[in-house]
C-alpha positions in Angstrom: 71.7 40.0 71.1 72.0 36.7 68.9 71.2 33.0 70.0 75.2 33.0 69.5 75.6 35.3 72.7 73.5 32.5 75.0 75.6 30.3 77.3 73.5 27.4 78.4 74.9 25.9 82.1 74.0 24.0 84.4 72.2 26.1 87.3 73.7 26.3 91.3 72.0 27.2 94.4 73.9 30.7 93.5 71.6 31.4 90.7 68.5 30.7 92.9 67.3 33.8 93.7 67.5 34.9 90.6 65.4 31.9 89.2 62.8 32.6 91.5 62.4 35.9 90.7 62.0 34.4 86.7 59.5 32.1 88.1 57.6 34.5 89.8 57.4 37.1 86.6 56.4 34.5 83.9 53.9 32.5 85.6 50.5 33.0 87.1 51.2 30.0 89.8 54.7 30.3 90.5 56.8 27.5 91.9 58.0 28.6 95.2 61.6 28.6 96.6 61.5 25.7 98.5 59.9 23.7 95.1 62.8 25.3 93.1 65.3 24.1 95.7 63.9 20.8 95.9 64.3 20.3 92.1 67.8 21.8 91.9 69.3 19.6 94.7 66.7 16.9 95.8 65.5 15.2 92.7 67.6 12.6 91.0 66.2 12.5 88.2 65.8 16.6 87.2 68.2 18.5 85.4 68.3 22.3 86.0 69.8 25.0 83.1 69.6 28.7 83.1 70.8 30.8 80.2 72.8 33.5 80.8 72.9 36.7 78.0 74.6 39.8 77.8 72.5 42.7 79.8 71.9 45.4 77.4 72.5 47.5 80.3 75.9 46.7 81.8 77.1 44.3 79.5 77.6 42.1 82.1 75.6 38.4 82.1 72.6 37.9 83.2 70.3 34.8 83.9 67.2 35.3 81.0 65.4 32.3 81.4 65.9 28.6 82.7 65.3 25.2 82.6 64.2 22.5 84.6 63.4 18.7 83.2 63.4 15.6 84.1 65.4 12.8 82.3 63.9 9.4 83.9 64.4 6.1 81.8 63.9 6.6 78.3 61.6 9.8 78.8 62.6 13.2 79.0 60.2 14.9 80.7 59.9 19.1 80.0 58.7 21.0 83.3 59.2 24.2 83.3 60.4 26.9 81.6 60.8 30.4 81.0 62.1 33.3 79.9 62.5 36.9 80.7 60.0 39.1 78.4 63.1 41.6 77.2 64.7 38.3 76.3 62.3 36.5 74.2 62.2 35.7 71.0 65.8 36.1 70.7 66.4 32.3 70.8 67.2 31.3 74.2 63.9 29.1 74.9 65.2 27.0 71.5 68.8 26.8 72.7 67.5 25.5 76.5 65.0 23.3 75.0 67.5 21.6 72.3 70.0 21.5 75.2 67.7 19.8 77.1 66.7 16.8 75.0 70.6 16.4 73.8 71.0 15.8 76.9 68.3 12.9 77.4 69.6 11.5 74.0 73.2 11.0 75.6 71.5 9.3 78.6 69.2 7.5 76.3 66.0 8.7 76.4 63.6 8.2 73.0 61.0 10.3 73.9 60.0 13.9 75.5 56.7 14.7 77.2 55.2 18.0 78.4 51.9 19.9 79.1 51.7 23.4 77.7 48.6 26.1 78.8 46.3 25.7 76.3 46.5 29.5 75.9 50.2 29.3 75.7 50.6 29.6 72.0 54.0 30.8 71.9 55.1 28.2 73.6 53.1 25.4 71.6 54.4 26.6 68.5 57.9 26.5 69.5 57.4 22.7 70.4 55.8 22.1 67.3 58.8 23.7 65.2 61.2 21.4 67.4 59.3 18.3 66.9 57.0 17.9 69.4 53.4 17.2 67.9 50.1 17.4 70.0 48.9 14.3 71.8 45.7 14.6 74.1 44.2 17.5 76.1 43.9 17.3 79.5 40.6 19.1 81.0 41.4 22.0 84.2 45.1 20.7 84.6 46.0 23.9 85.6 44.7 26.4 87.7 45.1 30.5 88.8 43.6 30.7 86.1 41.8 27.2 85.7 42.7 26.3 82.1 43.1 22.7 79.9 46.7 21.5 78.8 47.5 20.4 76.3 49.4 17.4 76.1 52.6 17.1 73.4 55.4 14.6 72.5 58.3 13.8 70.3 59.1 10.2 69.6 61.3 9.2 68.7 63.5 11.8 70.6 65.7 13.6 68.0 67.2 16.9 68.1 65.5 19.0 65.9 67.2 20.5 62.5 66.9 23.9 64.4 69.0 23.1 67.2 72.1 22.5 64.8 71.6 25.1 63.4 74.7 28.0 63.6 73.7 29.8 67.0 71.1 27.5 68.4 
């Protein structure tokens, strides 16, 4: 699969289910159904993507990984996201991410905030190739397991070189 092969949409109540079950494989505290729900239909200000790629298995599409972030004044604000482990590092956390803060450029946003697991270096490095640099750390934000965030930003918002390029 190439980056190419990733459609980024916006997600629907039909693509809940499989969301949740996303949710509940790539994270140790899981948002529940009715959090998701909320979110999807219930906050003005979130946006919601999934990223739909060619199952190895029966070629048909399936949802990898998704989205949800928040685009509220001039802040984009990253919650979550995540990604299927037989689909990472294949591009589709780039390609939902640059989505993402085209999106709060064209509703003019100049700047992206997120907290990251301290122990989440994947995830930190692929802010820190898209722009994002490191800002603060913020002591036991998280728990199951209890663990620091850290804290990241871009400003100004721009869309990194990466996401133009061919694929991304």
């Amino acid at each position: 699969m190439t980056s190419a092969s990733v459609i980024i949409e916006p997600a629907t109540s039909g693509v809940l289910d499989e969301v949740l079950a996303i949710e509940q494989a790539c994270f140790s505290a899981p948002w529940t159904r009715k959090m998701l729900a909320a979110e999807l239909s219930g906050n003005q200000f979130a946006h919601f993507l999934v990223a739909k790629c060619p199952d190895p298995l029966s070629g048909s599409l399936a949802v990898a990984g998704y989205f949800c972030f928040w685009v509220v004044f001039e802040e984009v604000r990253l919650m979550n996201l995540a990604v299927l482990a037989p689909f990472r590092r294949q591009g589709v956390a780039t390609k939902l991410v640059c989505t993402a803060l085209q999106t709060g450029m064209e509703r003019g946003a100049t700047r992206a905030m997120l907290e990251v697991r301290v122990s989440n270096h994947e995830a930190q490095t692929l802010y820190h190739r898209l722009g994002f640099r490191q800002t603060a750390r913020r002591a036991r934000y998280y728990d199951n397991p209890e663990e620091d965030a850290v804290l990241m930003e871009m400003a100004p918002l721009q869309v990194s070189v990466l996401c133009r390029q061919p694929g991304a």
